[in-house]
C-alpha positions in Angstrom: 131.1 77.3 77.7 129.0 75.6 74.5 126.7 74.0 77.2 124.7 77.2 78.0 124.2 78.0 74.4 123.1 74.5 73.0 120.2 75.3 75.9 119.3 78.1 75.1 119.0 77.4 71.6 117.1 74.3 72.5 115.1 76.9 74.9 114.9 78.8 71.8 113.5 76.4 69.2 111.1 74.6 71.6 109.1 78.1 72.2 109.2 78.6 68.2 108.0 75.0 67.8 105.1 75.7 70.4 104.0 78.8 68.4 105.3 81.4 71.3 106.4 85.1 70.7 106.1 87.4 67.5 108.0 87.2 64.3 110.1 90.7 64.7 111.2 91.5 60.9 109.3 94.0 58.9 108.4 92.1 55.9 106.5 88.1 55.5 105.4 86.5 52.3 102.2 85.9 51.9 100.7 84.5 48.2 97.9 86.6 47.0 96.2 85.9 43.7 98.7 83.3 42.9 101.9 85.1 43.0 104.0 85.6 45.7 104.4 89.0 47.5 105.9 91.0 50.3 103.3 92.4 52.8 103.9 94.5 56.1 104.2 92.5 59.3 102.2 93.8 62.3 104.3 92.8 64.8 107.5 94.1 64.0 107.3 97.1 65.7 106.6 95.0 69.4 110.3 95.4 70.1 110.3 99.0 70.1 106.5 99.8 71.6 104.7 98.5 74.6 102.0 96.1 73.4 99.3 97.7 74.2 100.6 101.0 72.3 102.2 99.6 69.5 102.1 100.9 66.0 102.0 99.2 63.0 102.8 100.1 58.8 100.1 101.0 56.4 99.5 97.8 54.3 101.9 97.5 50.9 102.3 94.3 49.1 105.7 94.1 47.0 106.7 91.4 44.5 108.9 89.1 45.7 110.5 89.3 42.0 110.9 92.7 41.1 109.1 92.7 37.1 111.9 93.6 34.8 111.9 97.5 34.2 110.0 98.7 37.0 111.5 101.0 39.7 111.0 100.0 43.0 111.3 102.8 45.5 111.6 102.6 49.3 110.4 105.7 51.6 112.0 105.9 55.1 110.2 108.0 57.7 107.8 108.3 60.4 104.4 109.7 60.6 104.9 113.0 57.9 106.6 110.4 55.2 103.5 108.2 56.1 101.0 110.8 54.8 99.6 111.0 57.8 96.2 111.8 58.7 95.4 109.8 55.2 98.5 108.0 53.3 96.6 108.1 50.2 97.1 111.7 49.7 100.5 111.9 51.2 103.8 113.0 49.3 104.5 110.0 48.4 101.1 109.1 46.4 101.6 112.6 44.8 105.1 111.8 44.0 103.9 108.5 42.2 101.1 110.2 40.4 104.1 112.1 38.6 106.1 109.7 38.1 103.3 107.6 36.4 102.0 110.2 34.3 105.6 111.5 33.3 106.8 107.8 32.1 103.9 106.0 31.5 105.5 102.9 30.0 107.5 102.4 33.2 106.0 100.8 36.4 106.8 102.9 39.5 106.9 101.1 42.6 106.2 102.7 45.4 106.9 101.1 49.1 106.4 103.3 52.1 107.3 101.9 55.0 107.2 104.9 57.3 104.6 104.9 60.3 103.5 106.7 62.8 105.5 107.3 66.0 108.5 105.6 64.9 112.0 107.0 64.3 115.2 106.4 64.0 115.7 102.7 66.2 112.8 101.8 64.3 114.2 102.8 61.1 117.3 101.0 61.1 116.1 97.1 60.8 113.8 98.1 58.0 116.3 99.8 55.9 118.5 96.9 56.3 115.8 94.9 55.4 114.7 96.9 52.6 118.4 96.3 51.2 117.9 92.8 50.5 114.7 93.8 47.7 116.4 95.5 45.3 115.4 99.0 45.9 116.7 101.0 43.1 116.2 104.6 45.0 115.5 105.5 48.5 113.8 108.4 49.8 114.6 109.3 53.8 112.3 112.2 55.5 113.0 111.3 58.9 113.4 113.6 62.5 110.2 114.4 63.5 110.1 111.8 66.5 113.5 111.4 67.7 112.8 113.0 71.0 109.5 111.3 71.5 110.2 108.2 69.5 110.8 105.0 71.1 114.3 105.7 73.5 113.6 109.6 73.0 114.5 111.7 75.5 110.2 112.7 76.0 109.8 109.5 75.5 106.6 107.4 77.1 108.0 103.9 75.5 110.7 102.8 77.5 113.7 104.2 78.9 114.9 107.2 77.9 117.9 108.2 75.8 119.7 105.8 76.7 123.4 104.9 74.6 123.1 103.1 71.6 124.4 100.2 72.3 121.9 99.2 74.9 119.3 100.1 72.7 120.6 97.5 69.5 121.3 94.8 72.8 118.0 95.0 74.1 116.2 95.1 70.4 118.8 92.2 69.0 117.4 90.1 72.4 113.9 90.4 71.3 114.1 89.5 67.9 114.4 85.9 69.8 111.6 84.0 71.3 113.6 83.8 74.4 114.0 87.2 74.8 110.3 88.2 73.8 109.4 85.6 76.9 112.1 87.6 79.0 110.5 90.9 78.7 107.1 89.7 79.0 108.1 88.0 82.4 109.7 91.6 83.0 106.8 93.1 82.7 104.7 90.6 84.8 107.6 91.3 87.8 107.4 94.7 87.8 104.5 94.5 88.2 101.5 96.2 87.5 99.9 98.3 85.0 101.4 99.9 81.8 101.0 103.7 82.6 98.5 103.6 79.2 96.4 101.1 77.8 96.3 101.7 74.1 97.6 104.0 72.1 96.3 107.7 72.9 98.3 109.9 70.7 100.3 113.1 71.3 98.2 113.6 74.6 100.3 110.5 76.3 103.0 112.5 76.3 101.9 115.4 77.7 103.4 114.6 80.8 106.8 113.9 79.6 107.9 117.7 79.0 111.9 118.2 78.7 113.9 121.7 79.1 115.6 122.6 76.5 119.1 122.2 78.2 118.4 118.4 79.3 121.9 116.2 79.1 119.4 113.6 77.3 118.9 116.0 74.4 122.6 115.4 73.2 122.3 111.5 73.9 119.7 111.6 70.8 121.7 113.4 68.8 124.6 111.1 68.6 122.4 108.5 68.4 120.3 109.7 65.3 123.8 110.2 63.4 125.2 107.0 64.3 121.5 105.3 62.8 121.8 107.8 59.6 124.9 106.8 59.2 123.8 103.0 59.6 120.8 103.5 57.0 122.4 105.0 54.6 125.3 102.8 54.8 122.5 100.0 54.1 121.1 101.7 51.0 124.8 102.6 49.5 125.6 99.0 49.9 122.4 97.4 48.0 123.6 99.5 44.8 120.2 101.9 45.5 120.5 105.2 45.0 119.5 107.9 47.9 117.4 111.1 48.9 118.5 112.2 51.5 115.9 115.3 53.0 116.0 117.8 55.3 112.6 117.9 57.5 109.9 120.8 56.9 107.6 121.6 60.1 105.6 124.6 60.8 107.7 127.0 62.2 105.3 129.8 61.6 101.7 129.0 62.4 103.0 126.9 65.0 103.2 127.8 68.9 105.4 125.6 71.0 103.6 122.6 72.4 104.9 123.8 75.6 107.6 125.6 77.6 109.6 125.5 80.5 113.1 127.4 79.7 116.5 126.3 81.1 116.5 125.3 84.8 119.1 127.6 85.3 117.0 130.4 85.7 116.5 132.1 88.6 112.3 131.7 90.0 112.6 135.3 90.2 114.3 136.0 86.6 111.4 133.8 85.4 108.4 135.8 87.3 109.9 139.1 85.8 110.6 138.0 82.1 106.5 136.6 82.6 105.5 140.1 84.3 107.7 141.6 81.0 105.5 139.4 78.3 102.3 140.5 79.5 103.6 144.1 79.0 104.7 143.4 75.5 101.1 141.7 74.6 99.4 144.9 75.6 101.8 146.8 73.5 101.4 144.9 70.8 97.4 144.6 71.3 98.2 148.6 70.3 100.1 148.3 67.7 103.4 149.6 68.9 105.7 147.2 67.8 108.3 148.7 68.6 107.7 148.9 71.8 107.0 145.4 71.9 110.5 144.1 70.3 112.4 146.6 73.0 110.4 144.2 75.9 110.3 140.7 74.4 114.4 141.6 74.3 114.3 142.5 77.3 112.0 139.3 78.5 114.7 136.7 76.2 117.4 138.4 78.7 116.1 136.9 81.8 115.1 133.7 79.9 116.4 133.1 77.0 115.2 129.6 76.4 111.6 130.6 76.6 109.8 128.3 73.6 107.0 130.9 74.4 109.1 134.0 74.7 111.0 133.3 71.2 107.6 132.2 69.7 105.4 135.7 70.3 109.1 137.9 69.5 109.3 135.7 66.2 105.1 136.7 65.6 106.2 140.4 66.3 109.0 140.7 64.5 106.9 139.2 61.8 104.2 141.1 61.6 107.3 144.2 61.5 108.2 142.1 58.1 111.4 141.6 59.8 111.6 138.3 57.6 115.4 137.3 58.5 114.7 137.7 62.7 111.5 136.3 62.6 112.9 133.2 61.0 115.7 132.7 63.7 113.5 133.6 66.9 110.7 131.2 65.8 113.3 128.4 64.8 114.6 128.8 68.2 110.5 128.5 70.0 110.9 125.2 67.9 114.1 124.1 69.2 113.5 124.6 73.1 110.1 123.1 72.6 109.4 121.5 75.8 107.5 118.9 73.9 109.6 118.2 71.1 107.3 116.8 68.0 108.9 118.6 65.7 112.5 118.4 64.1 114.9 120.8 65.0 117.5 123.0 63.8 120.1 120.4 65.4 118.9 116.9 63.5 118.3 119.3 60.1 122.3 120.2 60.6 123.5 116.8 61.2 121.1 115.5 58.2 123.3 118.2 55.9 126.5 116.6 57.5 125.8 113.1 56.5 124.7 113.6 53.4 128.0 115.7 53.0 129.6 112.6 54.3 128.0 110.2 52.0 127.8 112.7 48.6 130.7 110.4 46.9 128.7 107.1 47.6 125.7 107.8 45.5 123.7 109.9 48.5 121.4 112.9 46.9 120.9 115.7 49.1 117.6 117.7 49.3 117.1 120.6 51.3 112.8 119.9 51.7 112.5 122.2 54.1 114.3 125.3 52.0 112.4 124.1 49.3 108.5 124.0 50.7 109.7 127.8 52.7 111.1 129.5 49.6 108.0 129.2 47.6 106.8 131.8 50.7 107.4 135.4 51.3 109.1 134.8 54.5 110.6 132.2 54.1 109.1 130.0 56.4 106.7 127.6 56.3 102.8 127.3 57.8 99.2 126.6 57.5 99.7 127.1 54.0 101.4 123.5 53.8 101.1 122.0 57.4 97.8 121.2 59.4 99.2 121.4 62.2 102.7 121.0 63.3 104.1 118.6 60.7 101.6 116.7 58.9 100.9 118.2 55.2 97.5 119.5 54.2 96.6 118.3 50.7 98.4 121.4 49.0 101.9 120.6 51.2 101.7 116.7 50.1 101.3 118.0 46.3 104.3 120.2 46.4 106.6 118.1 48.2 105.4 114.8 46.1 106.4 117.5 42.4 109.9 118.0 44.1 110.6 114.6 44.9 109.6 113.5 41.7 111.9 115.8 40.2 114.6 114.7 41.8 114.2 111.1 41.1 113.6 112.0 37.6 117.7 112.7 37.8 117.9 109.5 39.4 116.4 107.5 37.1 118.2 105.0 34.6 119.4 106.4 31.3 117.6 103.4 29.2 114.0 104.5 31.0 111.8 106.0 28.1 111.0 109.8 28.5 107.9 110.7 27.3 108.2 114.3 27.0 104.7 114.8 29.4 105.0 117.7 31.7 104.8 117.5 35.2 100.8 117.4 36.6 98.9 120.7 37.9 97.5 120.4 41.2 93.9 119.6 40.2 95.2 116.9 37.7 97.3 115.0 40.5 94.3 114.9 42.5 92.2 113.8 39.8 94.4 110.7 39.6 94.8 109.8 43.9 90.7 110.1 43.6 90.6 113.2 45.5 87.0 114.0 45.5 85.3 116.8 47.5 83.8 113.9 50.1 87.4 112.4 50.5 88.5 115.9 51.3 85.5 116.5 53.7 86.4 113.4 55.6 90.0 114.2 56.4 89.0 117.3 57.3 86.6 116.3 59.4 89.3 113.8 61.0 91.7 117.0 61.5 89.3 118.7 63.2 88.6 116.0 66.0 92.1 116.0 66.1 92.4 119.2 67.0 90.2 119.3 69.7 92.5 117.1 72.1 95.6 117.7 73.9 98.0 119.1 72.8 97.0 120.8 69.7 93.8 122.1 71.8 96.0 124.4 73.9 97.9 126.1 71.5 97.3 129.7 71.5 96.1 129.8 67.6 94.1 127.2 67.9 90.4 128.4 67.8 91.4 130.4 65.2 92.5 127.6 62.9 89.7 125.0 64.0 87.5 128.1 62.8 89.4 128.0 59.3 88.9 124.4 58.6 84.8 124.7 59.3 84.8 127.1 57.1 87.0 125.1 54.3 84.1 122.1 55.3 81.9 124.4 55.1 82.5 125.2 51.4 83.0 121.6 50.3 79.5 120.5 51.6 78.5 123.5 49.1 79.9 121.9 46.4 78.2 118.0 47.2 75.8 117.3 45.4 73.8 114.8 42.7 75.5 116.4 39.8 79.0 116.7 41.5 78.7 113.2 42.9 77.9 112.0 39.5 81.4 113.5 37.7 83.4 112.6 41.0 82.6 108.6 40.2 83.3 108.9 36.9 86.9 110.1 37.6 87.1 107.5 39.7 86.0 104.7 37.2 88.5 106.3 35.2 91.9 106.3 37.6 90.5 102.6 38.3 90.7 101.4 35.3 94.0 103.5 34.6 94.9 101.5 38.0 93.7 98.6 38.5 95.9 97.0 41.0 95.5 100.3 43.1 94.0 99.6 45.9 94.7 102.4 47.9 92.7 104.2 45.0 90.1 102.0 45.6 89.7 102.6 49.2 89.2 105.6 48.2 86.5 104.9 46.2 85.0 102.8 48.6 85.0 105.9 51.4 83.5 108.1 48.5 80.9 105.7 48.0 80.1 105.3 51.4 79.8 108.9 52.1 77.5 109.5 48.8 75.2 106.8 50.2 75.5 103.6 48.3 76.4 101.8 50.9 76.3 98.0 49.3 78.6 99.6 46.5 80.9 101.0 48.9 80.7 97.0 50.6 81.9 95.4 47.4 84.4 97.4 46.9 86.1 96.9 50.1 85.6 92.9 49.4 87.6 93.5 46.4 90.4 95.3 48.3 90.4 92.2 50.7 90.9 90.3 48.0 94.0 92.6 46.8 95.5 93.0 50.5 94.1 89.9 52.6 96.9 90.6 55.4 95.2 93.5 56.3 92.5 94.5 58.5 90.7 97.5 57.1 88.7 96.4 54.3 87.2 93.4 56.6 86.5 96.0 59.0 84.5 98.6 56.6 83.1 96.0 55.1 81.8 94.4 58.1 80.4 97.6 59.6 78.4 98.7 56.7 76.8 95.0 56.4 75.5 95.5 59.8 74.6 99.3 58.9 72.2 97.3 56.4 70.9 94.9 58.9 72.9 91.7 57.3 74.3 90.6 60.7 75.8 87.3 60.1 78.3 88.3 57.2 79.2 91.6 59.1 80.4 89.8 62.5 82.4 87.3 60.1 84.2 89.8 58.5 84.5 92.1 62.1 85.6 88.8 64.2 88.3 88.3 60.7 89.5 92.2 61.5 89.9 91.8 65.4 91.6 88.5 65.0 93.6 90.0 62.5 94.0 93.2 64.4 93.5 92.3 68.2 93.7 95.8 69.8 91.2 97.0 67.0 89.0 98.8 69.7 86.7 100.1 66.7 86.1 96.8 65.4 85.4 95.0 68.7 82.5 97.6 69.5 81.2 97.3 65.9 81.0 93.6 66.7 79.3 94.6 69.9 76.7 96.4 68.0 76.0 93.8 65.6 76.0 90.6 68.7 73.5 93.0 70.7 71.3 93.8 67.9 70.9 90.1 67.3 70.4 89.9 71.1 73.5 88.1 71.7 73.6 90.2 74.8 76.3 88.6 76.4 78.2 87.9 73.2 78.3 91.7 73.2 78.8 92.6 76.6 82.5 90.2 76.2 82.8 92.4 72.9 82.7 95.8 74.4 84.8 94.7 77.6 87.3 93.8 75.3 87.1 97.2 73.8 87.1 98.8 77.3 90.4 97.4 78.3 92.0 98.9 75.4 90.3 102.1 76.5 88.9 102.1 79.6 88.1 106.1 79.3 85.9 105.5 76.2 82.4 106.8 77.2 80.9 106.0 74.1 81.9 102.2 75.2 80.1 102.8 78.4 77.3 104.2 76.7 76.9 100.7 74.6 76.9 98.9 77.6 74.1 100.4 79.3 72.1 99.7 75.6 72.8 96.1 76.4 71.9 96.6 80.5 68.6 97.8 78.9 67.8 95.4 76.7 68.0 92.9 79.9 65.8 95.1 81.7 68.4 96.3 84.1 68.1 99.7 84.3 69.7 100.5 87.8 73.1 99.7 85.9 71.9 101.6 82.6 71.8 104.6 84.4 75.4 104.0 86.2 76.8 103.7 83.3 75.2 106.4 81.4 76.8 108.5 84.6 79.6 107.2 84.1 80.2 108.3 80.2 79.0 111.6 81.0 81.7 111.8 84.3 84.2 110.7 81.4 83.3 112.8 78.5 80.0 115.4 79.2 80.0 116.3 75.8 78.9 112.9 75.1 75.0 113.7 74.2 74.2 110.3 73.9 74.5 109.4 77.5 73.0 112.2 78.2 70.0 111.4 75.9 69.3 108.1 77.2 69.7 108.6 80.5 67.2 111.1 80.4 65.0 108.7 79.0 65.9 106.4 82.2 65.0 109.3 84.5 61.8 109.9 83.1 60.4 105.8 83.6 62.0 106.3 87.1 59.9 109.7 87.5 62.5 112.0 88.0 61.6 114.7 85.6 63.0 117.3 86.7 66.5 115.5 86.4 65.6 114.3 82.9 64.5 117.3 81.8 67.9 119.2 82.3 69.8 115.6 80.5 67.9 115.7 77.4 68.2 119.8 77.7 72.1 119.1 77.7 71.9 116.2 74.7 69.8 119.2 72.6 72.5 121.6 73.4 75.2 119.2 72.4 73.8 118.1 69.1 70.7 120.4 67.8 70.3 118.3 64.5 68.8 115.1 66.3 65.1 115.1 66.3 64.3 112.5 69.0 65.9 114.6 71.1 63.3 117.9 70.6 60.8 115.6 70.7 61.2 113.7 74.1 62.8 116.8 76.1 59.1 118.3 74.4 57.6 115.5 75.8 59.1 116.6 79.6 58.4 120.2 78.8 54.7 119.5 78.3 54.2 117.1 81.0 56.1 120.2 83.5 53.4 122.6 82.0 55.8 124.6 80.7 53.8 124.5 76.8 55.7 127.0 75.1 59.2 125.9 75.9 57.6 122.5 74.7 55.9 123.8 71.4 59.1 125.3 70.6 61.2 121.7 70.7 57.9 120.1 68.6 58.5 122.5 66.1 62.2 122.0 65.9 61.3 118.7 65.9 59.0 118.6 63.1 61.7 120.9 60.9 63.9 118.3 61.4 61.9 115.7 60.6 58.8 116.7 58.6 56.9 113.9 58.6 57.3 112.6 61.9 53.8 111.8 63.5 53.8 112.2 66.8 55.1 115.1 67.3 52.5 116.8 64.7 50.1 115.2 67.0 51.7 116.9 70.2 52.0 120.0 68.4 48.0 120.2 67.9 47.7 118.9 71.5 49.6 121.8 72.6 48.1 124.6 70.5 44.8 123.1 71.6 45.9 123.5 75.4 47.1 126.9 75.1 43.9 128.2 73.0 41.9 126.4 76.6 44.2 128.2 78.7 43.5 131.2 77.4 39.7 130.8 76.8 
């Protein structure tokens, strides 16, 4: 019996002797400045996600001796705990900021370890981990992804919901080299493709809808109480202290993602409760709402499991300030959610029940969700704290970071100096993250992308609140300018100093400086950060993209190769390294760049688009224009296809056909002059002058001083005034 184990031990040492595999725990030393720290590991999530979609921490670096009177303070969660779209300005920083400015002689240690798309599973080897660094409290904000997470029942990771202990098996397994080898010979036997090539966000699960009576629902269920139970176990037995909180999502502002109802209903029960809501949204169009609760009721009795059905009854009875209904219906549209990103009503309960369990044992309760809803009307919470579904605009991160503060101010060791500061307004808190009115803009502008794809894009609300954050961009851009820009980077001179070992404050200094135009500041301060977080690959990135914005091309591919190599499936990076290799016409240095980049995502029509650059550039301009096709057959909203491959057209002669692609690229973005002046170019040489006058002027407004299209201009007032003569 020993002989098959001394092998594959042997088996097991030989392939970490010959470098094979990934090192699967969360945390690696690394010595920075000197001093030994704690940094994230990148592959630690590889037993949980694909490789090609797997997600990785924010950076942190942690002592590996906690300094004498600081508090060091874990955060457990996924994407919302994160402070995702931007974890500088998540609860967590807010929280922090508190702290820090409430007990200023104290050192407040902060390590948030959530990230995107995990949950649970994931959660469980980095809280035991976590227990061996001498945490002194823990904050948990976890549920958003048990259903989609890694073994969810929507899962598009792996098997779904599947019992427990096959999940801890098959994660235990590869932790070891041997097994690592296993699954990747697994993979090679099955054969064939992953059904995704890189990450691609909530869209990749579109596909993966559940009813809201599926079996596999209750298999997540036991298994999220089993890994509470095992995480906070972990915590109580390191001597920390624990947060325990319920999970806030927008319940109100926020339609199902989708809905299918229970497949026990009848094809004809489900036509006629359809037939029924189309009554009630004329009603209601009318304002009878009366009328309109009588036939969603009647609608809920044919189908009650409707995500829809519950969601436009819970709208009604709202807008009938029926408060207490309107709660419970739209808590229910949450709960049958046939794509289940948000926490429900199910993993909130259990939450309450295991911190119940735990309350002897040093386990705080917080009801979060309560909390953030109370401070509303209706009790519920919205686009007044959400963006979206679950993901806190900068007003939702400040109120939840203030109540977590305040509860680990009860937390907190009697000896710790109080000293007697209030707790920070609003505008103060941001003053100290470096929330400046470009910083703002830039998230913004990130949500807004964001909510242009799949899911979010079909949500019945969603022009409407696209429409509010324009208009919230649209008033920051009011604000920018030399004067504002000025007392913005004094503030954050100020935090710096205040901070100094803050890097995610610098970051955010570096974007600001960026964004106001001083682009070889912006460069040194992301050399700094490098210096501050070397494991990570951001700062080389920025860094080496803005070097080759300013022409420097040798030091920006150094850093860029440094990020990829760092960061292999860093699809930004290897097309900025592209850009760089092409413009120093290392065409096919660039080319092996943006394959790289295409593999990761091979639907990327901006890739395509760089490719034909390159096909140009070697005079090959039969496989320009396929390519050019072939980012507008992916994405014909891309107006830089469109743009070039009008030019293309035009040296081949087909004017017509490059008149109607540089017509399109105008269309799709108005504020590029080059574009007016070469579709005026077309215009003119169609005869059709006053079409053509009009794009020289647009031209012209857009760029004043642009010579040749002044000169056109003439030339066309001069042919007209002939024409006429």
């Amino acid at each position: 019996m020993a002989f098959p184990f001394v092998v594959v031990c042997f088996f097991e040492t030989g392939l970490r002797l010959g470098g094979y595999g990934f090192d699967p725990h969360f945390f690696k030393r690394m010595k920075i400045g000197g001093e030994e720290f704690f940094v994230q590991n990148d592959s630690f999530s590889y037993r949980f996600f694909p490789p090609e979609a797997a997600r990785n921490p924010g950076a942190f670096r942690m002592k590996c001796v906690k300094p004498p009177g600081s508090v060091r303070i874990f955060i457990f969660g996924e994407s919302a705990a994160m402070g995702d779209p931007e974890p500088a300005y998540g609860p967590a920083r807010y929280m922090q900021a508190q702290l820090q400015a409430k007990f200023p002689d104290t050192q407040f240690e902060v390590i948030n370890t959530a990230f995107t798309a995990i949950n649970s599973h994931v959660i469980v080897p980095i809280a035991r981990e976590c227990a061996r660094h001498e945490g002194d409290i823990w904050i948990i904000y976890m549920g958003n992804n048990e259903m989609v997470g890694p073994f969810g029942a929507a899962t598009v990771f792996g098997r779904r919901a599947p019992p427990l202990p096959y999940v801890r098996l098959l994660t235990a397994v590869q932790s070891t080299r041997t097994g690592q080898l296993l699954a990747a010979l697994s993979r090679k036997l099955h054969g064939g493709a992953a059904p995704f090539t890189s990450w691609g966000g909530m869209e990749m699960f579109m596909n993966n809808q559940i009813p809201p009576d599926s079996p596999l629902k209750e298999n997540v269920y036991r298994n999220f109480d089993q890994n509470l139970d095992d995480i906070l176990q972990a915590g109580v037995g390191a001597g920390a202290k624990i947060l325990l909180n319920t999970v806030a999502v927008n319940l109100r502002d926020c339609p199902p993602f989708a809905s299918m109802g229970a497949k026990t209903v009848s094809p004809s029960d489900r036509a006629q409760a359809q037939d029924t809501l189309a009554r009630a949204e004329q009603l209601q169009a009318k304002g009878d709402l009366a009328g309109t609760e009588k036939l969603y009721q009647q609608a809920l009795a044919m189908e009650p499991a409707s995500a829809a059905l519950r969601y436009g009854f819970g709208q009604c009875l709202l807008s009938d300030k029926q408060f207490g209904p309107a709660r419970e219906q739209l808590q229910l549209a949450c709960d049958d959610d046939a794509l289940p990103f948000r926490t429900d009503s199910r993993i909130n309960k259990d939450i309450r029940a295991a911190a119940e369990r735990f309350s002897n044992l040093g386990v705080v309760f917080f009801d979060a969700a309560g909390a953030l809803a109370s401070e509303n009307s209706d009790d519920l919470c919205g686009d007044e704290t959400f963006y979206e579904h679950v993901h806190f605009d900068f007003p939702g991160s400040y109120r939840l970071g203030l109540a977590w503060a305040q509860q680990v101010e009860k937390m907190l060791p009697g000896d710790i100096v109080r000293a007697g500061n209030g707790w920070l307004s609003e505008k103060d808190c941001d003053d100290a993250l470096g929330l400046s009115d470009w910083n703002r803009t830039a998230v913004l502008e990130h949500m807004l992308q964001r909510m242009q794809s799949p899911p979010l894009d079909g949500q019945s609300n969603n022009s409407g609140r696209m429409e509010k954050l324009q208009a919230r961009l649209d008033q920051l851009r009011e604000r920018m300018n030399p004067s504002t820009a000025a007392e913005a980077k004094a503030n954050f001179l100020k935090q710096i100093a205040r901070q100094p070992d803050d890097y995610l404050l610098q970051e955010n200094f570096a974007l600001f400086l960026q964004a106001t135009g001083d682009l070889s500041g912006s460069i040194a301060e992301w050399k700094g950060i490098h210096q501050m977080i070397p494991q990570d690959y951001f700062p080389l990135f920025q860094a080496g993209r803005l070097l080759g914005a300013q022409q420097d091309w040798a030091e920006g591919a150094a850093d860029l190769r440094a990020a990829v190599k760092i960061h292999p499936s860093l699809t930004d990076g290897w097309i900025e390294l592209g850009n760089i290799l092409a413009a120093q016409k290392d065409y096919s240095g660039a080319l092996k760049c943006y394959q790289t980049a295409l593999e990761q995502r091979p639907t990327d029509a901006s890739i395509f688009v760089q490719i034909g650059g390159v096909d140009l550039a070697a005079n090959d301009h039969v496989s320009a224009i396929d390519n050019y096709r072939h980012a507008i057959q992916l994405n014909p909203a891309n107006w830089e296809a469109h743009y070039e491959l009008g030019g293309e057209l035009d040296l081949a002669g087909k004017l017509n056909d490059a008149v109607g692609q540089f017509a399109e690229a105008v269309r799709l973005n108005p504020n590029f002059s080059r574009a007016h002046f070469n579709y005026g170019v077309l215009l003119a040489k169609l005869g059709r002058l006053d079409d053509a006058q009009h794009e020289f002027q647009e031209t012209l407004r857009l760029e004043p001083g642009y010579k040749n299209a002044a000169d056109d201009l003439a030339k066309i007032a001069y042919l007209k005034q002939q024409n006429r003569n």
